[in-house]
Each structure stands twice: as structure tokens, then as C-alpha cells.
C-alpha positions in Angstrom: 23.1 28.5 -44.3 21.4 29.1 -40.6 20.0 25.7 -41.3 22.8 24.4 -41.3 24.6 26.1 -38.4 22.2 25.0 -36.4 22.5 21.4 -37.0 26.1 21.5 -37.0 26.1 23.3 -33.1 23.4 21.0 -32.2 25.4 18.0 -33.1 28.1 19.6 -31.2 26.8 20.3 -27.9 24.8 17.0 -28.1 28.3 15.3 -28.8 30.6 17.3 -26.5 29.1 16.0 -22.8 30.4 12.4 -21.7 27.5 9.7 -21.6 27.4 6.9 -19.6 24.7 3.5 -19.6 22.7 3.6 -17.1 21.7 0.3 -15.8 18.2 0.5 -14.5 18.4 -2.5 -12.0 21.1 -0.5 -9.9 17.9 1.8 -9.5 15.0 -0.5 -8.2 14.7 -2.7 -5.7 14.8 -6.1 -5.8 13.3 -6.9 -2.6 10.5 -5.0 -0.7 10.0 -5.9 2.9 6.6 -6.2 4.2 5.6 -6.7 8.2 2.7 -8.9 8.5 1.5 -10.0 12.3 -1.6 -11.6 13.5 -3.2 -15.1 12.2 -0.5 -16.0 9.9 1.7 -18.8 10.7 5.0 -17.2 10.3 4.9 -13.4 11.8 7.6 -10.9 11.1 9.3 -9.3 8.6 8.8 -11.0 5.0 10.8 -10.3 1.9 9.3 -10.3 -1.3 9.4 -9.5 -5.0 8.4 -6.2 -6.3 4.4 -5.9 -6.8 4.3 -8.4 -4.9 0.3 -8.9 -4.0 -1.9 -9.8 -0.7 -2.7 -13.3 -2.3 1.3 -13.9 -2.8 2.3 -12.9 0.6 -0.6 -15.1 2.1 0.3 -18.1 0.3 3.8 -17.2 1.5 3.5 -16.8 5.4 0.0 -19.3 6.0 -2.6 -18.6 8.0 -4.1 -19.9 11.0 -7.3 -21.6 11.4 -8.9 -18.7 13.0 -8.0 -16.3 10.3 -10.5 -14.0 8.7 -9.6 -13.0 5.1 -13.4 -12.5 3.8 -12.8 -8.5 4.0 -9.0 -8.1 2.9 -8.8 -7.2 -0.9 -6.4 -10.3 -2.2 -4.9 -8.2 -5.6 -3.7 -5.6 -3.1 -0.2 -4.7 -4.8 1.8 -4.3 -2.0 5.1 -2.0 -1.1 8.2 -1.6 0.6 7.4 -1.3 4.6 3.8 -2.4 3.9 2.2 -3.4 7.8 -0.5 -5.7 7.8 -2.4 -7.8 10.6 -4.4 -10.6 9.3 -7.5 -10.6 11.5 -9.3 -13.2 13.2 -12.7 -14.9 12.9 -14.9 -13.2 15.5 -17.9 -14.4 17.0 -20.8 -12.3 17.0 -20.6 -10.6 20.4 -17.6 -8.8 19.1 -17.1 -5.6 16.9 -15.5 -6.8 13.3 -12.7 -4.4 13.2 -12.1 -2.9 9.1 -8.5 -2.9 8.1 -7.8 0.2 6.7 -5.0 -1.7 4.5 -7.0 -4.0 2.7 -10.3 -3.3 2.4 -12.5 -2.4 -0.4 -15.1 0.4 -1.3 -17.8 -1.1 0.4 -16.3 -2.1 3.5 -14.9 0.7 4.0 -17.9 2.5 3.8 -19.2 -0.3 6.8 -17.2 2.6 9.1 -19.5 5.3 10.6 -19.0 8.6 9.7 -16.8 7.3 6.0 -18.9 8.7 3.2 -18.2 7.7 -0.8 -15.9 10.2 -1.0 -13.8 9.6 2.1 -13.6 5.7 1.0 -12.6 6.5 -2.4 -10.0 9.0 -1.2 -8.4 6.3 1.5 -8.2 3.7 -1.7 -6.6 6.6 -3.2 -4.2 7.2 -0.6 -3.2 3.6 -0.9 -3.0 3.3 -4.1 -0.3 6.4 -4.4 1.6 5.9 -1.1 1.0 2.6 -0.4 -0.3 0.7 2.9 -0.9 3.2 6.3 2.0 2.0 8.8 -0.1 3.5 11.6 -3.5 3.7 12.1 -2.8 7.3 12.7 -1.8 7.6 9.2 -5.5 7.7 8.3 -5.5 11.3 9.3 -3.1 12.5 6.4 -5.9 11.2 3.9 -8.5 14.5 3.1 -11.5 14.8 4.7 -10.3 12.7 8.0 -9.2 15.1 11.1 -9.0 14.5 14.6 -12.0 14.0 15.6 -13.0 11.7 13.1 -10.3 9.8 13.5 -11.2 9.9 17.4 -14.5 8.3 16.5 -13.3 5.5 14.0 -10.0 4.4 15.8 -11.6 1.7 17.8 -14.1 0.6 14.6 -10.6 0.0 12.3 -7.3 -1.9 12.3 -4.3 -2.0 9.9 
């Protein structure tokens, strides 16, 4: 008999609220926008489809002759307000800046003073909040303070 009381008040409750459909497209975006500067042939603010990666938005925008893209991670999923400067070729009289956006494990370990664990934890950061806006954003990944930062601002670029 509790059996059964229980079902029947379960059944109840469950039926007594007011549902509605909830259409999940109302709730994700259909666009990101991503700001992309530097030796690409169309600069600005580019929209794009959801998980949308560094290979598409290339293709997308074109790059210069005197683009660099040897260091930037192409499969890079990118997200909404993503800021990214392609670089250009340098000669070898000048320091190869690192983008902190796109590159991999072992370029970012190219940096002085970014140990394993400091690389893995920037591809980390990425990988949950998505691409720094600011270089200064570097310092809200662990095990990068001040001073560090000091040290590696001039060595990096977005």
C-alpha cells in the first residue's frame, strides 16, 4: 500500500508543475566574434561559426606574404572575443616573439623562465577559458606572477 502511495504522489507532483520546450538554439550562439590583426589581409573583427578553428579563420581573413604561421597551433578551437595577431617573418637579428594564443608545448617552453608545468598549465588555461585578450592575462594562469611576467612580456605576443 506505501508502494503505491508513493507512486501515485510521485506522479502527482511530477504532473502538477507546467512544462515548457526548451529550444536549445535560443541558448547558443550562432556567431562568435573573433579580433585578428597583424599579417592578415583583412584585419578587424571577424564573425564565425561556433568551434570555429585557427586553420578556418586563416583561410577566412588571408595572409600576407610576410606572415609567419610555423609556430601558431592551426586546430586551435577558437571562442567568442578570441584576439589574435598573426606574426611576421623575422630575420635573424630580431627576437621571434611566442604568441601566447597559439602556440604549442614546446614553444612555449622556448620562453625563459616557462617550465613543463607552467606550459602545460597556459594550454590549460586556454583550453578552459579560451584565448588571453591581453598579454596581461598571462598572469591569472598559476605559477606566473609579477615578476615573471615582468621578465617574459617582451619575449611573447598574443
Amino acid at each position: 500500500m506505501r508502494l503505491i502511495l508513493t507512486i501515485f504522489l510521485s506522479l502527482l507532483i511530477l504532473f502538477s508543475g507546467q512544462f515548457q520546450i526548451i529550444d536549445i538554439q535560443q541558448h547558443t550562439k550562432s556567431m562568435i566574434h573573433v579580433t585578428v590583426h597583424g599579417e592578415v589581409l583583412r584585419e578587424g573583427v571577424i564573425s564565425l561559426k561556433p568551434y570555429a578553428t585557427l586553420e578556418e579563420l586563416i583561410t577566412f581573413v588571408g595572409l600576407t606574404n610576410d606572415a609567419d604561421i610555423s609556430s601558431l597551433n592551426l586546430a586551435t578551437v577558437l571562442h567568442d572575443k578570441d584576439v589574435l595577431t598573426i606574426p611576421a617573418k623575422t630575420s635573424e637579428k630580431q627576437i621571434n616573439l611566442i604568441s601566447i594564443n597559439t602556440a604549442d608545448f614546446n614553444a612555449l617552453l622556448q620562453i625563459p623562465k616557462i617550465g613543463e608545468k607552467t606550459a602545460q598549465a597556459i594550454i590549460d588555461y586556454r583550453n578552459q577559458y579560451g584565448l588571453f585578450h591581453s598579454l596581461e592575462d598571462l598572469m591569472k594562469v598559476k605559477g606566473i606572477g609579477q615578476a615573471k611576467f615582468d621578465f617574459i612580456k617582451d619575449k611573447i605576443c598574443l
